[in-house]
C-alpha positions in Angstrom: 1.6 37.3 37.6 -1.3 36.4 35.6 0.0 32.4 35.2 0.4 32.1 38.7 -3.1 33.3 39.4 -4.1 30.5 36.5 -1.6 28.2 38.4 -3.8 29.1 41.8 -7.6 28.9 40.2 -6.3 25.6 38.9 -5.5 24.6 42.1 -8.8 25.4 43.6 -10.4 23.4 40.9 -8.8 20.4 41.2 -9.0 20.4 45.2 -12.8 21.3 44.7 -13.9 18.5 41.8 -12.3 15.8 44.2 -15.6 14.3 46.4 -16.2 10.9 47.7 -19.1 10.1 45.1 -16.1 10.5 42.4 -14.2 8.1 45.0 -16.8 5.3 45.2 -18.0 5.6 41.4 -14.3 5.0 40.2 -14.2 2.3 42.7 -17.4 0.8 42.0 -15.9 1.2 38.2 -12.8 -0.9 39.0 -13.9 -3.8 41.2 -16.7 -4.3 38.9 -14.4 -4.8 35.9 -11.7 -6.1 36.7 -9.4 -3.5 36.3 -6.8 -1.4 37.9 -8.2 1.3 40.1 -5.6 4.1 39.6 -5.7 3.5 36.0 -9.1 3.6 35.7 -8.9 7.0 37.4 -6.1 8.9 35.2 -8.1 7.5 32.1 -11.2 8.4 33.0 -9.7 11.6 33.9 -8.3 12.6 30.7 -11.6 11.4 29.4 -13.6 13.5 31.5 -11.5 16.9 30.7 -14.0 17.8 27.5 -17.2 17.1 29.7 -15.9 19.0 32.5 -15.5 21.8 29.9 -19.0 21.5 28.9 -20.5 21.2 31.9 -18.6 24.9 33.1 -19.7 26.2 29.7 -23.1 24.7 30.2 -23.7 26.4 33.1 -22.4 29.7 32.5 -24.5 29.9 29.1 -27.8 28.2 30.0 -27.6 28.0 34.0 -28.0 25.5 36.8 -30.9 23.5 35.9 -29.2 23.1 32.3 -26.1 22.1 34.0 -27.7 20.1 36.7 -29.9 18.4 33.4 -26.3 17.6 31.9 -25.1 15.8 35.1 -28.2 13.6 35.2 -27.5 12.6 31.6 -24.3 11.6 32.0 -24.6 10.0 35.5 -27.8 7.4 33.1 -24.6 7.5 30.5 -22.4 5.9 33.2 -25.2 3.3 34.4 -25.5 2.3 30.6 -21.9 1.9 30.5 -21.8 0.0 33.4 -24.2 -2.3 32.6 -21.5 -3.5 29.5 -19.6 -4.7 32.1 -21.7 -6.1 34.8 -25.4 -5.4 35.2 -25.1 -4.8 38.8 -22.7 -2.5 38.5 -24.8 -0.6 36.2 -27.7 -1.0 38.7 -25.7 0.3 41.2 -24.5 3.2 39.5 -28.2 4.2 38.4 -29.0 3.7 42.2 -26.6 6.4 43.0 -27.7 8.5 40.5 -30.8 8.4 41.5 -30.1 9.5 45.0 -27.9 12.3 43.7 -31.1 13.6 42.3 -33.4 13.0 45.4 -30.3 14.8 47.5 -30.5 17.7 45.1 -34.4 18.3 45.7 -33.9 17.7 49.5 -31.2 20.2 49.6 -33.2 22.7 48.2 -36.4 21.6 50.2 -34.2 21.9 53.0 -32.8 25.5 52.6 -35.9 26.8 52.2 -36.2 27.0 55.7 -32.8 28.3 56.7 
């Protein structure tokens, strides 16, 4: 019983990490290097398993501004990386970094009122 709960929280993980910013980064990613999308994706994937980790542990230790503080950083890690490869992709990526952030204040401007 207890693997097929694992088996289900799994499940709800995956289907709740997949978003459209993932979608258009990754493509961004792709088109601006040259590469194959899909394996782009299951790389980057695999790479992202430990900072997925750390972002969970992140926030269950230190909270959501720490964790939200650890997204930001490695949202400017992906710009920097970016610009390796094309300096308007890297542009681009800060770009929608930046509006992540501005989304994140206006949110919670927003509920304030709700």
């Amino acid at each position: 019983m207890e693997d097929m709960k694992l088996l289900i929280a799994a499940l709800a993980f995956a289907f709740f990490i997949i978003c459209p910013r993932m979608a258009g980064i990754t493509s961004l990613i792709a088109r601006s290097s040259g590469l194959d999308l899909i394996k782009v994706t299951v790389l980057g994937s695999l790479v992202a398993i430990p900072l997925v980790a750390a972002m969970v542990l992140i926030f269950s230790r230190y909270g959501l501004i720490a964790a939200l503080a650890f997204a930001v950083f490695t949202d400017f890690l992906s710009a920097l990386a970016m610009r390796e490869i094309s300096l308007k992709a890297g542009i681009e990526t800060l770009v929608i970094a930046l509006f992540v952030l501005i989304g994140v204040k206006v949110a919670a401007y927003v509920s304030r009122f709700i």
